[in-house]
C-alpha positions, 0 to 999 in steps of 0.5 A: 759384307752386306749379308749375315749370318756369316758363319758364327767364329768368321766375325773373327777372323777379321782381327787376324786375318791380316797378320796370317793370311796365307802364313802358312802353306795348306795341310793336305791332311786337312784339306782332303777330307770328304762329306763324310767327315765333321771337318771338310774344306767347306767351313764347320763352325757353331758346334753344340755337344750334347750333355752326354758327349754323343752328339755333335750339332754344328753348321755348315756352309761350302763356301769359304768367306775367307776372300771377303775380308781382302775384297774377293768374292766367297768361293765355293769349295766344301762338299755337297752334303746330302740334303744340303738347303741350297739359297735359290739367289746364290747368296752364300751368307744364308746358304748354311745348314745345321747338322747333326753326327753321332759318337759310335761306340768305337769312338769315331764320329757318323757322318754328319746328317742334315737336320730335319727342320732347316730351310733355305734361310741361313740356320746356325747356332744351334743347342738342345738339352734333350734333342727335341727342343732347340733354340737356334738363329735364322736370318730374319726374313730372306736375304735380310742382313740381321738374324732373329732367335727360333726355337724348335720343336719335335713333334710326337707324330713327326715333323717339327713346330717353329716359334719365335722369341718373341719381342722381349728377345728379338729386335727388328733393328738388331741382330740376336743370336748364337741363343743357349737355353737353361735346363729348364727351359725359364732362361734364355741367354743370347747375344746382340749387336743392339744399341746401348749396351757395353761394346759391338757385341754383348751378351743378354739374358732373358726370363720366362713369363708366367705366360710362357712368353720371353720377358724384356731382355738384360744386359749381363753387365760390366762383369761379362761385356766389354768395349769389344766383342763378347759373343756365343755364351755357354752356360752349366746346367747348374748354372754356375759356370759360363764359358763364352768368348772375346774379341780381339782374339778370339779367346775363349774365357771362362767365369765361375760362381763363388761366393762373392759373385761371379769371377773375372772371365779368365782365358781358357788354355788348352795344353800349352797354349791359347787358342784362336777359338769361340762358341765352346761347349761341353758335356754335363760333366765338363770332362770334354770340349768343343769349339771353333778354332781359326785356322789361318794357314788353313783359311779355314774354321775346324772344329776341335775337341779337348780332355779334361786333366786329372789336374782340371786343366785342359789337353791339346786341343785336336781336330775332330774326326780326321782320317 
């Protein structure tokens, strides 16, 4: 592939793809579903869920980069959802919006609204604390294969203000993304592709200056990067839990603060299994989650959601919003 960001859990399906491509026949449940749904036969990926649990933000793109992992061109299969940015080259790896659906009070899910501030550069990976300020990932300039960390900003009259991570964050030879801020707005954690650090992917961390601007990023450490891919972090608001996830798999793991440090990331199950998933994130409470789930006999990435237990394990897993 010669253009990224793909969308942000395809990365892994290339340690599956393989041994499941076509292992299954298409549901028809799934395969069905219209605009008006989360999941749709386009591909939804990176979803952030706000710290109440009301609102879903996630990316879509309507082409399925499946075929490009055996030599195929991407197809162009989902939707077209309203006020979707579409690339002027018809170059599928930036053609990805950032959408936004709202939980009702019945508990079904709106149909999902085109952000505001997207452009037609590849916008993905999106997160906010309060729905006005977001930290997110574009391509660094157009048709370019490496990805840059924005944030946004809504403005009291309207309209929305774009800035930059800076140099402390952002490399012109490396690709950053899939960005979470802290709660306060002082932390920045991310990953990268960048040299020297632990494998393909590592996750970093950068601190806020008295100026306001992002100081040197650092490598989180042994603790949490290994030779592999470790990628698109999710952080508590206390700061005290991480969830991010691993390659091969994808595996979603999970690392708390204790007294003696941070724990080893351990593999998250949900119900009876693990799951093929990334990019996890939940509310303050940590009583719900979402996240990506590869879907091989779907060729496709759904968007799932899960319980927690009384017990403080987590329940099946389910898709999101299927009639």
């Amino acid at each position: 592939m010669s253009h990224i960001p793909r969308p942000k859990a395809v990365f892994a399906l290339f340690f599956c793809a393989t041994a499941w491509w076509l292992s299954s026949p298409a549901s028809a449940e799934l395969l069905k579903r219209s605009a008006d749904w989360i999941n749709t036969t386009g591909y939804e990926d990176s979803p952030y869920l706000s710290p109440d649990g009301k609102h879903l933000y996630f990316m879509y793109t309507p082409w399925s980069t499946w075929p490009a992992f055996f030599g195929q061109p991407p197809v162009l299969i989902g939707p077209a959802r309203p006020g979707h940015h579409v690339n002027p080259d018809s170059n599928p790896w930036e053609d990805s919006d950032l959408y936004l659906s709202t939980r009702q009070l019945d508990g079904t899910w709106s149909a999902p609204r085109n952000m505001e501030f997207n452009d037609r550069q590849a916008d993905c990976c999106a997160m906010t604390w309060d729905g006005v300020t977001f930290a997110y990932q574009r391509t660094q300039w157009a048709n370019s294969a490496l990805t840059d960390i924005y944030f946004m900003e809504a403005q009291p009259g309207g309209g929305w203000i774009r800035t930059s991570a800076g140099p402390g964050v952002n490399s012109p030879s490396a690709s950053e993304s899939n960005p979470h801020l802290s709660a306060d707005g002082m932390t920045l954690y991310f990953t990268s592709n960048r040299a020297g650090g632990f494998g393909k992917n590592d996750l970093y961390v950068s601190r806020r200056a008295p100026d306001g601007t992002w100081m040197a990023a650092q490598n989180l450490g042994g603790r949490f990067n290994t030779r592999d891919h470790d990628d698109q972090i999710w952080v508590s608001r206390n700061g005290r839990t991480i969830y991010f996830n691993r390659d091969p798999g994808p595996q979603i793991v999970v690392s708390e603060w204790t007294r003696r440090g941070w724990s080893s990331p351990a593999p998250v199950r949900f119900g009876s299994r693990f799951v093929q998933g990334a990019e996890a994130s939940l509310t303050d409470d940590q009583s719900r989650i979402v996240f990506a789930e590869v879907r091989p006999e779907l060729e496709d990435i759904v968007i799932m959601e899960a319980q927690r237990r009384a017990d403080g394990s987590w329940s099946d897993a389910v898709p999101l919003q299927l009639p």
